[in-house]
PyMOL commands that place a pseudoatom at each C-alpha (Angstrom):
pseudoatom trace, name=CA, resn=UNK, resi=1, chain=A, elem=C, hetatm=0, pos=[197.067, 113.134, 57.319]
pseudoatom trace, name=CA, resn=UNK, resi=2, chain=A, elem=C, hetatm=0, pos=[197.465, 109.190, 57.146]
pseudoatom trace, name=CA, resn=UNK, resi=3, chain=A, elem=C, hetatm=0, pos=[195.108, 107.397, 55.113]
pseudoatom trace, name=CA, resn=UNK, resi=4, chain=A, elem=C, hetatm=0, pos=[193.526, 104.179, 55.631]
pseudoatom trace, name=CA, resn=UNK, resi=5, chain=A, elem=C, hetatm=0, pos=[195.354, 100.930, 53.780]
pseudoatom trace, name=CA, resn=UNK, resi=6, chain=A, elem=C, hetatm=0, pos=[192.558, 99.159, 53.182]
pseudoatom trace, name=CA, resn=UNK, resi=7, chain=A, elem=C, hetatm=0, pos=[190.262, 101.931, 51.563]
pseudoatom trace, name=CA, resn=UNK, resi=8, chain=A, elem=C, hetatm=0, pos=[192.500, 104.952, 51.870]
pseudoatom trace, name=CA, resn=UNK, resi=9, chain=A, elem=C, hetatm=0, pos=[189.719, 106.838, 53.552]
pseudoatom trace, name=CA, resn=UNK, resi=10, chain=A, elem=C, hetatm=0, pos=[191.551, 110.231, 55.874]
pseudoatom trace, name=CA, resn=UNK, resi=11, chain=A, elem=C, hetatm=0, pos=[192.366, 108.806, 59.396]
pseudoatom trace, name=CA, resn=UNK, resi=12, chain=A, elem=C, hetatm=0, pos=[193.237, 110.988, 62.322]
pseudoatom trace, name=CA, resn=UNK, resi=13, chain=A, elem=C, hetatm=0, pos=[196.935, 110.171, 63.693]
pseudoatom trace, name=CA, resn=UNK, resi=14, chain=A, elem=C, hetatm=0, pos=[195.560, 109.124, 66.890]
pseudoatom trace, name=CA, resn=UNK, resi=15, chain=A, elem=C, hetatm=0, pos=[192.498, 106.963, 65.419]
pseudoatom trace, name=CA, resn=UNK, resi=16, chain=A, elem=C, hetatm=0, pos=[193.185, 103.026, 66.263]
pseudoatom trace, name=CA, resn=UNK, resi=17, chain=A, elem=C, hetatm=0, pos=[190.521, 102.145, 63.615]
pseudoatom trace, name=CA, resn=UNK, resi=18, chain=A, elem=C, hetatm=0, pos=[189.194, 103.239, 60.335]
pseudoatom trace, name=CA, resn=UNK, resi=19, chain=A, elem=C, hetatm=0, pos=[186.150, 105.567, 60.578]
pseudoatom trace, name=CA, resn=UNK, resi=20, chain=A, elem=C, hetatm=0, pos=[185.037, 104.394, 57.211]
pseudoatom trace, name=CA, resn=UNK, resi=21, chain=A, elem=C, hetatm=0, pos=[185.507, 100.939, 57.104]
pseudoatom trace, name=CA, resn=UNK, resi=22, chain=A, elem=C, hetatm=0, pos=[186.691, 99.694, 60.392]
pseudoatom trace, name=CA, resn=UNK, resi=23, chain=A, elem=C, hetatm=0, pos=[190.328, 98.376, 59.666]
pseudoatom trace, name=CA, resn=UNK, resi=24, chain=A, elem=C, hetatm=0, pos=[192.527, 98.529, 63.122]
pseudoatom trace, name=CA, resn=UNK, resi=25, chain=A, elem=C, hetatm=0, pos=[195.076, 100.996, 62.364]
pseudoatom trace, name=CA, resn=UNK, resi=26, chain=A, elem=C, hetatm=0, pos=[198.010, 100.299, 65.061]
pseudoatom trace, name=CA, resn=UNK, resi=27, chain=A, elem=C, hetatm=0, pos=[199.573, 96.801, 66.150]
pseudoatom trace, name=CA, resn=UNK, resi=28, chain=A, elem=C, hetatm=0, pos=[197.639, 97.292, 69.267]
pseudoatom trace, name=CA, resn=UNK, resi=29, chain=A, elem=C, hetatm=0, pos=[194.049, 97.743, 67.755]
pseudoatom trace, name=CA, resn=UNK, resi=30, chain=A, elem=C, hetatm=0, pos=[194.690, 94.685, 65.315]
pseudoatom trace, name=CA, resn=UNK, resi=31, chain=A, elem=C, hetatm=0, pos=[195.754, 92.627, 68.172]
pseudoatom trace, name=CA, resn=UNK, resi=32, chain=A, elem=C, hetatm=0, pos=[192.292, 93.708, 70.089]
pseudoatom trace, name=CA, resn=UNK, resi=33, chain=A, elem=C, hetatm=0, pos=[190.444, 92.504, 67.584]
pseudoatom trace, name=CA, resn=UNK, resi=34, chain=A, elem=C, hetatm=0, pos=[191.851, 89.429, 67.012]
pseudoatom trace, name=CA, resn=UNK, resi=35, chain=A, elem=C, hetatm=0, pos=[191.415, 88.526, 70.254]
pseudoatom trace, name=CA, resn=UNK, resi=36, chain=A, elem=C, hetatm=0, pos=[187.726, 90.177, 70.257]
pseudoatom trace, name=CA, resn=UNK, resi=37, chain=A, elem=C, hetatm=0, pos=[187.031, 88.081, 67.056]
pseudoatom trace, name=CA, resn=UNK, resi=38, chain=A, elem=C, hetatm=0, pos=[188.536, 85.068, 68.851]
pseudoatom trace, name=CA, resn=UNK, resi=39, chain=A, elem=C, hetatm=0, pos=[186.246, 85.355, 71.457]
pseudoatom trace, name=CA, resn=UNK, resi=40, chain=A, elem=C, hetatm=0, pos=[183.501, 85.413, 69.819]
pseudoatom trace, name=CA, resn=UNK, resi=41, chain=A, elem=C, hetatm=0, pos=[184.142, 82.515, 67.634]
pseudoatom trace, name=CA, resn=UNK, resi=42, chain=A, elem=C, hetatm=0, pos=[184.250, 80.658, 70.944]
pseudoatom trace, name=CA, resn=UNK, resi=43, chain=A, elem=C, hetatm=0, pos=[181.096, 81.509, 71.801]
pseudoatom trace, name=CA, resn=UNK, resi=44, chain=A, elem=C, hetatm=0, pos=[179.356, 80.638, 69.037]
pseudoatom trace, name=CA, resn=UNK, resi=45, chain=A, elem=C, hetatm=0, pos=[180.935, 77.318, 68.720]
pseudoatom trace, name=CA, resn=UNK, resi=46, chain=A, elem=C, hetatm=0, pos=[179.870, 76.350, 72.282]
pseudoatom trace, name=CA, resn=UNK, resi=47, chain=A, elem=C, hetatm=0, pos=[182.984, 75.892, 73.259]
pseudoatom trace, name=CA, resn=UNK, resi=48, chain=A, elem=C, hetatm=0, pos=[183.145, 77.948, 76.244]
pseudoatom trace, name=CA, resn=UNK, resi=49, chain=A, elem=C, hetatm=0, pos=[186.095, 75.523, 77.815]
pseudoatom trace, name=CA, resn=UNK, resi=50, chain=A, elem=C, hetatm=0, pos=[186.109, 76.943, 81.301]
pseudoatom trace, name=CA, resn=UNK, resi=51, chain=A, elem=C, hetatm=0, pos=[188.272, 79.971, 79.427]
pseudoatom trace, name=CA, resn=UNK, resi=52, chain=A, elem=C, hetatm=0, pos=[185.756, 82.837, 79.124]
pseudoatom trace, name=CA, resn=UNK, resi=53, chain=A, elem=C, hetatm=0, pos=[185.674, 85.391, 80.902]
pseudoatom trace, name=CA, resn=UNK, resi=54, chain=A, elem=C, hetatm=0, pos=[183.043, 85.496, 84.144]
pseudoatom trace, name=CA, resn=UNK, resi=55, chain=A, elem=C, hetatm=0, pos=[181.919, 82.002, 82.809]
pseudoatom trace, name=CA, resn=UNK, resi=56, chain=A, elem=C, hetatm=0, pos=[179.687, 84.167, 80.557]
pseudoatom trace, name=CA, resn=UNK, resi=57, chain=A, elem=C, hetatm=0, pos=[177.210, 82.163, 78.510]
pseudoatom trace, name=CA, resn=UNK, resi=58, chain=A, elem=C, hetatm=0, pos=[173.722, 83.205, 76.297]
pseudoatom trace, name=CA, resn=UNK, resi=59, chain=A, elem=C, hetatm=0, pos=[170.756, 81.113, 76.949]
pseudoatom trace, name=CA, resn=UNK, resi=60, chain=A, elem=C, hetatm=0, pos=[170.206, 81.625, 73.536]
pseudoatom trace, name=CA, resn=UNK, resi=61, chain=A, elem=C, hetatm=0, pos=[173.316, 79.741, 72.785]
pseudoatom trace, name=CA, resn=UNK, resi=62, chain=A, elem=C, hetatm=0, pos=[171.626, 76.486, 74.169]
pseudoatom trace, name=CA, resn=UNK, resi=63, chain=A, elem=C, hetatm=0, pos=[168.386, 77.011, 71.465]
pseudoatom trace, name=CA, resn=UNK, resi=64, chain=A, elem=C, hetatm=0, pos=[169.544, 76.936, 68.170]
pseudoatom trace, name=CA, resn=UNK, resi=65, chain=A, elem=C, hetatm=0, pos=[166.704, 77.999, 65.404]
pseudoatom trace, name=CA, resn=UNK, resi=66, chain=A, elem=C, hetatm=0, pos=[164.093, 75.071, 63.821]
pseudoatom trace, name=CA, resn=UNK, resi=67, chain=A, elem=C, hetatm=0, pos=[166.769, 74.517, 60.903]
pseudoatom trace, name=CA, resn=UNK, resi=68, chain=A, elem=C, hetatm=0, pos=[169.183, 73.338, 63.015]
pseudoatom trace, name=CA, resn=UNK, resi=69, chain=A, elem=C, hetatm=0, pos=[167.270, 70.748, 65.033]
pseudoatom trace, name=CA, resn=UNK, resi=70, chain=A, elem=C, hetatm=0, pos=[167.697, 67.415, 64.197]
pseudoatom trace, name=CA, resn=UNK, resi=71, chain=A, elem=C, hetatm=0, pos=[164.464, 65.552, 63.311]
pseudoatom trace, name=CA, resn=UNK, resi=72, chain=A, elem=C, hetatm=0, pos=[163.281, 64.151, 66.978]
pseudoatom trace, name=CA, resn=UNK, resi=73, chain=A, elem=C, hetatm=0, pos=[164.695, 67.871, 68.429]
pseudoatom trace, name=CA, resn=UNK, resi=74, chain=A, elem=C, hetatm=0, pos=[161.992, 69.657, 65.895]
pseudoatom trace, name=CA, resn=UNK, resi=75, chain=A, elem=C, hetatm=0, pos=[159.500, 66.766, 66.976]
pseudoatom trace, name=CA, resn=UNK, resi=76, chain=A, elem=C, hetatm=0, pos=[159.809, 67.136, 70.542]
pseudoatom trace, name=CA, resn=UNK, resi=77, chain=A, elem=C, hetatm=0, pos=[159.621, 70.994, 70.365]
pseudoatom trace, name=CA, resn=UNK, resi=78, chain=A, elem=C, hetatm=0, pos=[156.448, 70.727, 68.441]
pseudoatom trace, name=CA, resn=UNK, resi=79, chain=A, elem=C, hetatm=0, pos=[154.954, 67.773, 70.425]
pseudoatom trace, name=CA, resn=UNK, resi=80, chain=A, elem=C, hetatm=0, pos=[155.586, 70.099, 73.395]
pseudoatom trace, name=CA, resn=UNK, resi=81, chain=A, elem=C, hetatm=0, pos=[154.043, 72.769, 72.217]
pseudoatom trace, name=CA, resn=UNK, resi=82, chain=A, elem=C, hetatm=0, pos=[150.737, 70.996, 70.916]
pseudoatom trace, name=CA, resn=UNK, resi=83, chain=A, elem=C, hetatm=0, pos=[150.620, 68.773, 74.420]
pseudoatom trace, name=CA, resn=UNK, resi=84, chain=A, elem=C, hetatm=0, pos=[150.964, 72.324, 76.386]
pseudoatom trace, name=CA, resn=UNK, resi=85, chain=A, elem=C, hetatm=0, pos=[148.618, 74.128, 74.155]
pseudoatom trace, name=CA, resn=UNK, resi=86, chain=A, elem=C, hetatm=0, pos=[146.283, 71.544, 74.387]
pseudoatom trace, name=CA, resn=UNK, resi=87, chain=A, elem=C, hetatm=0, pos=[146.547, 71.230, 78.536]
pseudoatom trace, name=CA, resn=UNK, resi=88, chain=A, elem=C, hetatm=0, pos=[146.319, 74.691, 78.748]
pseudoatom trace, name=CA, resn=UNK, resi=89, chain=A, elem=C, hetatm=0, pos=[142.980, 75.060, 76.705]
pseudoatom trace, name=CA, resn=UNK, resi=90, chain=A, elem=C, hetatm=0, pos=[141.463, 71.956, 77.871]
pseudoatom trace, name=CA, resn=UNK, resi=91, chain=A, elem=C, hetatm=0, pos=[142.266, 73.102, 82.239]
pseudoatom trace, name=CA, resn=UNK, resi=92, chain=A, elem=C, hetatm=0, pos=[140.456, 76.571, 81.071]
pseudoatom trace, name=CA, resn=UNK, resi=93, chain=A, elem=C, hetatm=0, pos=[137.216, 75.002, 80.274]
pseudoatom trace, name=CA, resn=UNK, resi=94, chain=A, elem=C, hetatm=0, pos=[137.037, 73.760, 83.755]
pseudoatom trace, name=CA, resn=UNK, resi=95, chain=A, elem=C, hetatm=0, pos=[139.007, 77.298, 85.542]
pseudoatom trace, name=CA, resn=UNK, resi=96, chain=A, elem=C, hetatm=0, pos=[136.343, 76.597, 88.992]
pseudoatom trace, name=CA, resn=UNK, resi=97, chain=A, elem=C, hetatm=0, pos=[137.345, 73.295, 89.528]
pseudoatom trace, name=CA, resn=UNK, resi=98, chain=A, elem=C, hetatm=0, pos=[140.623, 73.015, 91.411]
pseudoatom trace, name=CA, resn=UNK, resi=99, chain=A, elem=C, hetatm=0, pos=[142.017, 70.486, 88.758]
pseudoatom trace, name=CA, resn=UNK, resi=100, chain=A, elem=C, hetatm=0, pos=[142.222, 73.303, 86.446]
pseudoatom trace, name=CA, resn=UNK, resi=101, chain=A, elem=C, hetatm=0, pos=[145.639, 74.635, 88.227]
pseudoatom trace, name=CA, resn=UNK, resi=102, chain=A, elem=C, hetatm=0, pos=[147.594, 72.064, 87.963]
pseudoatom trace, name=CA, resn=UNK, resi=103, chain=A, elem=C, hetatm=0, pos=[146.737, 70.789, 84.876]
pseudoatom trace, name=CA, resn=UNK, resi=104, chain=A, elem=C, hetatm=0, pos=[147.411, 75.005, 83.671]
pseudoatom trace, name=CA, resn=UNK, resi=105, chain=A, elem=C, hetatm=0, pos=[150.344, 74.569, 85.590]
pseudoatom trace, name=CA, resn=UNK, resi=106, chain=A, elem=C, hetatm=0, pos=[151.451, 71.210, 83.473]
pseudoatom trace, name=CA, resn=UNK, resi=107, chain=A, elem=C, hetatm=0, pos=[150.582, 73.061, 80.379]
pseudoatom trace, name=CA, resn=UNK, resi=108, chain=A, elem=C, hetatm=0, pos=[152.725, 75.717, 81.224]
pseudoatom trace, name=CA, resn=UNK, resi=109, chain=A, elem=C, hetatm=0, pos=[155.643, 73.459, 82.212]
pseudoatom trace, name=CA, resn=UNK, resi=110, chain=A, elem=C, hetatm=0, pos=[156.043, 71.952, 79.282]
pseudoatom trace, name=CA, resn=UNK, resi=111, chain=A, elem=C, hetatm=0, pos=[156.459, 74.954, 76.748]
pseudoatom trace, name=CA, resn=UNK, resi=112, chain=A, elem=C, hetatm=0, pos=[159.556, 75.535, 75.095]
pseudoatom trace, name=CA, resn=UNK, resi=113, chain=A, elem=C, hetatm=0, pos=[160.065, 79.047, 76.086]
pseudoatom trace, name=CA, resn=UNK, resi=114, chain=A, elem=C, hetatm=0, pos=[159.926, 77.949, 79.692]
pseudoatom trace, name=CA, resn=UNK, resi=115, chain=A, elem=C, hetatm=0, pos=[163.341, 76.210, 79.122]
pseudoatom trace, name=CA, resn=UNK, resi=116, chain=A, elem=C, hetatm=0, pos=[164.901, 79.630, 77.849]
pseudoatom trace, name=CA, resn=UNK, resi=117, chain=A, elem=C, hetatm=0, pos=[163.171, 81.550, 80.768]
pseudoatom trace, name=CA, resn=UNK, resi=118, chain=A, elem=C, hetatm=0, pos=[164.344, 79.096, 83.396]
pseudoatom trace, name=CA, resn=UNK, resi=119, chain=A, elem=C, hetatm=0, pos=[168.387, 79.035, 81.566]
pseudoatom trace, name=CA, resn=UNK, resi=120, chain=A, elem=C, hetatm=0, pos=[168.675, 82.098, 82.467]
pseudoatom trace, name=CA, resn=UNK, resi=121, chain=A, elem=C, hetatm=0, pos=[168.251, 81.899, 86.770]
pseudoatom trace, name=CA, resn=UNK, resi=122, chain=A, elem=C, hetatm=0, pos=[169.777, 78.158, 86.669]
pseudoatom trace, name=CA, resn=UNK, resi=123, chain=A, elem=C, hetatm=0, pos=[172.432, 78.770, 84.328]
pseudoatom trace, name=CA, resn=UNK, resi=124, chain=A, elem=C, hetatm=0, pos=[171.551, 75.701, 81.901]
pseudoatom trace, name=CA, resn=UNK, resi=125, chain=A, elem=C, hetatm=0, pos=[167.892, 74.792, 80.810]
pseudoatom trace, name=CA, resn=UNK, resi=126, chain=A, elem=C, hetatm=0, pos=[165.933, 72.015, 81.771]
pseudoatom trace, name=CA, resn=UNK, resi=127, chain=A, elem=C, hetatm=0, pos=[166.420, 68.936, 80.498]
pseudoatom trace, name=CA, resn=UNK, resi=128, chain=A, elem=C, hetatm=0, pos=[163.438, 67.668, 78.567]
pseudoatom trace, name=CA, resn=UNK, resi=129, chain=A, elem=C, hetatm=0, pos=[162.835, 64.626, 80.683]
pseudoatom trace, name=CA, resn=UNK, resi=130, chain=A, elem=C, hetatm=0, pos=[162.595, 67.314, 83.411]
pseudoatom trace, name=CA, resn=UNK, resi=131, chain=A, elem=C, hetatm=0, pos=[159.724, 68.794, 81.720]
pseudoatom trace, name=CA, resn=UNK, resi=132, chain=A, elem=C, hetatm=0, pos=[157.860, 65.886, 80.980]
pseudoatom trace, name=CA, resn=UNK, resi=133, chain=A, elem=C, hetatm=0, pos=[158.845, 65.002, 84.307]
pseudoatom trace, name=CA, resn=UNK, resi=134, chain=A, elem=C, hetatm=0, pos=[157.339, 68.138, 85.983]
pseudoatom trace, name=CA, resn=UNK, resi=135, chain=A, elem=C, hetatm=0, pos=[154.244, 67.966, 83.386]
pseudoatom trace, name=CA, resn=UNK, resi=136, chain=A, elem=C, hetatm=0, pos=[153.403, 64.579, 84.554]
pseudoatom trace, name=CA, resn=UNK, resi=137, chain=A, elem=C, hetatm=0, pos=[153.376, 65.533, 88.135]
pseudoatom trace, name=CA, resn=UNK, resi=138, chain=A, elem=C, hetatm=0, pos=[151.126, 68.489, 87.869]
pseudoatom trace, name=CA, resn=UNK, resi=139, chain=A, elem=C, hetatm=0, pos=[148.614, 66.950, 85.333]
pseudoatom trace, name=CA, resn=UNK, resi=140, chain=A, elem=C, hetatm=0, pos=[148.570, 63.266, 87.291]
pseudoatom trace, name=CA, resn=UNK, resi=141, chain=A, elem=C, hetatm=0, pos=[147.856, 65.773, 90.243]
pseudoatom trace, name=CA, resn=UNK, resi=142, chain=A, elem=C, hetatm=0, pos=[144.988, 67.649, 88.287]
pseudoatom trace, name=CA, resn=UNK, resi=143, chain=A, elem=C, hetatm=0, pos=[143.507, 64.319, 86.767]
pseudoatom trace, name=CA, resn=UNK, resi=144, chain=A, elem=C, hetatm=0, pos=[143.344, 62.694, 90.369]
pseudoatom trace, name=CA, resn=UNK, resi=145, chain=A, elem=C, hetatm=0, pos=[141.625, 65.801, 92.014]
pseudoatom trace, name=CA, resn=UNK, resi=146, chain=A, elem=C, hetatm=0, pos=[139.011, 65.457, 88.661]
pseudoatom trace, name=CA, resn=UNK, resi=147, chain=A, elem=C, hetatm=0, pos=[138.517, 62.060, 89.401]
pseudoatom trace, name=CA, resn=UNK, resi=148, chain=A, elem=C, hetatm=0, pos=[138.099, 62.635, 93.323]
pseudoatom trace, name=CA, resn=UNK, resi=149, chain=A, elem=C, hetatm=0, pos=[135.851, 65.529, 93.424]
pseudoatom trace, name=CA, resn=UNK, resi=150, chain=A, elem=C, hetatm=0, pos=[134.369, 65.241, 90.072]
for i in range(1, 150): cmd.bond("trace and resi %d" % i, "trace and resi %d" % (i + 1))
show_as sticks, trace
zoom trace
């Protein structure tokens, strides 16, 4: 029985990898994963380049963690979050009044999770003038219907 040369753990004749630590044991498996690791490096550098397979790409790809936000990035996300939160709350002390929905609506809008949920059908998120753009709609339609039946 063959053993492995990386940790010289028992491999099976047939196996194409090590059971114990991984390491492609034919030309064929080591050329796999090459190409697997390849891939995947491509991916997470964003390139994409028209070359991957199905045009596959994550939403999650487009929303990198708080760390690696530039300044105005991490300022925007939390301005967006506060302005939402704050629509939100304010429309449900006045839920009766018809102004309330579209000023939820607003709040809702301009969330940063809605730009992950909406990636995914549209295949890119929202821009952020986009969401400012649909937040001002909704809450200039909310503050007008205040203002005319208040």
């Amino acid at each position: 029985m063959p053993s492995c040369p990386r940790c010289d753990a028992p491999v099976d004749d047939e196996a194409r990898y090590c059971a114990q630590c991984g390491a492609p044991q034919t030309e064929d498996a080591a050329e796999e994963l090459d190409e697997y690791v390849q891939r995947q490096a491509e991916q997470v550098a964003g390139g994409g380049g028209g070359g991957s397979e199905g045009g596959e790409s994550s939403a999650s790809d487009a929303f990198p963690s708080m760390e690696e936000l530039s300044d105005r990035e991490q300022l925007w996300r939390r301005g967006s979050y506060v302005v939402g939160y704050g629509t939100v709350v304010i429309a449900l002390t006045r839920v009766p009044a018809p102004e309330s929905w579209p000023l939820i609506l607003a709040g809702i809008a301009i969330l940063p999770p809605i730009r992950r949920l909406t990636a995914e059908p549209l295949g890119s998120p929202l821009k952020r003038e986009v969401m400012a753009g649909i937040y001002a709609v909704f809450a200039l339609i909310g503050i007008a219907l205040f203002v005319l039946l208040g």
